[in-house]
C-alpha positions in Angstrom: -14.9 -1.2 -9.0 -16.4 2.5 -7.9 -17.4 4.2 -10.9 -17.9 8.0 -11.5 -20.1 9.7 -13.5 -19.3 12.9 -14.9 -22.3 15.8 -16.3 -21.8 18.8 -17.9 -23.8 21.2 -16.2 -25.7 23.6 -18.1 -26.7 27.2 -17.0 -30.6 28.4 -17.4 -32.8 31.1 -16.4 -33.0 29.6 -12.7 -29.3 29.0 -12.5 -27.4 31.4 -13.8 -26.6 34.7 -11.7 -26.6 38.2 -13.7 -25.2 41.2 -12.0 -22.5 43.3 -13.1 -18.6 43.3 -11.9 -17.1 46.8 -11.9 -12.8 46.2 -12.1 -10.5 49.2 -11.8 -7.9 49.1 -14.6 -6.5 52.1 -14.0 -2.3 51.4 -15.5 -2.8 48.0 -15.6 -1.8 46.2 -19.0 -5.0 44.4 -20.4 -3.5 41.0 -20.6 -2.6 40.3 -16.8 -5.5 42.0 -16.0 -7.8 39.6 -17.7 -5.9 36.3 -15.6 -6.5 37.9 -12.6 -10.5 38.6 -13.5 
């Protein structure tokens, strides 16, 4: 039988990627703009 093995993968300080999004909102309702981001 094939197993799997699942890991949670954590983010660190040589993993993770910091830079900032910039999202125009302009008449958008906050809601179905957040499920599209």
């Amino acid at each position: 039988m094939d197993t799997l093995s699942y890991k949670t993968k954590s983010a660190n300080k040589a993993t993770v990627n910091k830079e900032w999004v910039l999202v125009d909102a302009d008449g958008q309702t906050l809601g179905r703009l957040a499920s599209k981001v």
